[in-house]
C-alpha positions in Angstrom: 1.0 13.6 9.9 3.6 14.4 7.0 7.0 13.6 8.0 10.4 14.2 5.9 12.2 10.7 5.5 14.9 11.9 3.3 17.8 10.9 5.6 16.0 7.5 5.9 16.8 6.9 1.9 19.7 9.0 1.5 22.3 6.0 1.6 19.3 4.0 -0.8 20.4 2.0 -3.4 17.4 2.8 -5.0 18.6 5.0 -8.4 14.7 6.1 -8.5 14.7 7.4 -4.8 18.8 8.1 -4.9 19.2 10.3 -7.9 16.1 12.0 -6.7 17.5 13.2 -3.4 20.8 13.8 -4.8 19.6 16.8 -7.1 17.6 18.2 -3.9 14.7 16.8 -3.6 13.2 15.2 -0.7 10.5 12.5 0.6 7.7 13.1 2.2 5.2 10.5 3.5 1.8 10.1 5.5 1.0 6.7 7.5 -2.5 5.9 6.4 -3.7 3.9 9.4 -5.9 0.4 8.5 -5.5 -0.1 4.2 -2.4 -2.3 4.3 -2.5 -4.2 1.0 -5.7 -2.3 -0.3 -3.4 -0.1 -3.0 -1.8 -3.0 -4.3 -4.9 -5.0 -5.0 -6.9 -1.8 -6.0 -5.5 -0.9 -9.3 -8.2 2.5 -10.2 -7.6 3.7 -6.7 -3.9 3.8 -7.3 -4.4 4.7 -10.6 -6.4 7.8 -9.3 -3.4 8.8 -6.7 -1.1 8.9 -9.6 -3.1 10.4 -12.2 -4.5 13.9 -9.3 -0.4 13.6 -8.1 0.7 13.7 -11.4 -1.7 16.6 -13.2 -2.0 18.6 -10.0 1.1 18.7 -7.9 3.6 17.3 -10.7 4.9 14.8 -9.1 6.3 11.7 -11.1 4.7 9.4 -8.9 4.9 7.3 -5.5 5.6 4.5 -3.6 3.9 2.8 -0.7 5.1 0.6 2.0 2.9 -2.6 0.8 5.4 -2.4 -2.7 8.3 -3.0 -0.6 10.8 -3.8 -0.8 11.0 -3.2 -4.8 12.6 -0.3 -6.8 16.0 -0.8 -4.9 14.5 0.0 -1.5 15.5 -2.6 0.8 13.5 -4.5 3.5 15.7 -2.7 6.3 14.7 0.9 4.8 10.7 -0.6 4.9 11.3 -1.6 8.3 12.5 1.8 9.3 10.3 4.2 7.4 7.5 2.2 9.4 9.2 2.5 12.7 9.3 6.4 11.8 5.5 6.3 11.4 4.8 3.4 14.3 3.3 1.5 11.6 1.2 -1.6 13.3 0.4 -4.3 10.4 -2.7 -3.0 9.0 -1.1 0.7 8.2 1.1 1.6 5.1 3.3 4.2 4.8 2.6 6.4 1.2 5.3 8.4 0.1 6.3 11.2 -2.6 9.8 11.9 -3.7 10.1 15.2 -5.4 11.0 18.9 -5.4 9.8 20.1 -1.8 6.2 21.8 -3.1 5.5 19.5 -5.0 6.2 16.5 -2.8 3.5 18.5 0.0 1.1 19.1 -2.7 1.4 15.6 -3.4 1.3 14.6 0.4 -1.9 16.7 0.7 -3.7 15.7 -2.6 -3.0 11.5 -1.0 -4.6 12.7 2.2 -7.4 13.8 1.3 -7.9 11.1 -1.8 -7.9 8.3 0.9 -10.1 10.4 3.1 -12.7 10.4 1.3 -12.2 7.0 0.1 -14.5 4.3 1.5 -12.3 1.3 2.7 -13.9 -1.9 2.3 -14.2 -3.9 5.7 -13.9 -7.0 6.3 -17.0 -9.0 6.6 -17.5 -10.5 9.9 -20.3 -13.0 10.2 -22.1 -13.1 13.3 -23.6 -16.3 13.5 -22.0 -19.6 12.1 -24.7 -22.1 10.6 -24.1 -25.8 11.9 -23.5 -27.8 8.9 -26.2 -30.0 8.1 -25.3 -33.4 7.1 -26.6 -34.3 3.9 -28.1 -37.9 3.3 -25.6 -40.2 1.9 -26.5 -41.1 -2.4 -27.2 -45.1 -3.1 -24.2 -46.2 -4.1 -24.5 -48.1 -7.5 -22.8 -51.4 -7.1 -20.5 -52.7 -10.5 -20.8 -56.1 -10.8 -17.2 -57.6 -11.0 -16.2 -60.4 -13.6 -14.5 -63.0 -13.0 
């Protein structure tokens, strides 16, 4: 679900974010539930966000909650932009500041680039092999002079 977290940022001291808001713009963010970390460490995926955000809703870019805090937005501001969203620790928080349409456009185009996005899950091995103990080498003795 989209939800306007403006008034979350307005007293930012974020100049990014800050000027933003105070020439009328607002931000807009989605929780994207189980991917915390996975935009930071995947470079082309982010890289995709920002290049279909950019050419298609003209947005200048955005921000998720696994950057933070960076940019001027502080650890308090993370904390509550993920209490808005009741964030658990595997969900980040992706958000858009811009002119109103554009900032949903941009909302929308994330939304449905991570939905059809195949997260990778963890591996979870089922059985555990007993580790078999290897048969000591001959040790080579050194002759010591006297």
């Amino acid at each position: 679900m989209v939800k306007n977290i403006t008034n979350l940022l307005k007293k930012t001291e974020s100049n990014l974010i800050g000027n933003l808001i105070v020439k009328g713009s607002v931000v807009l963010g989605i929780k994207i539930a189980g991917i915390s970390g996975l935009l930071v460490k995947d470079v082309k995926l982010s890289n995709k966000i920002q290049s279909e955000i950019s050419k298609k809703a003209g947005a200048g870019g955005f921000i998720s909650t696994d950057e933070l805090p960076h940019y001027g937005i502080t650890a308090g501001e993370k904390i509550a932009i993920e209490k808005e969203f009741s964030c658990s620790k595997k969900d980040v928080v992706v958000f858009v500041a811009a002119e109103k349409s554009k900032a949903e456009k941009a909302v929308e185009l994330i939304s449905e680039i991570m939905k059809n996005q195949k997260i990778p899950k963890k591996t979870v091995k089922t059985k555990v092999k007993k580790s078999v103990k290897k048969p000591s080498k001959t040790k080579k003795k050194i002759k010591k002079k006297k």
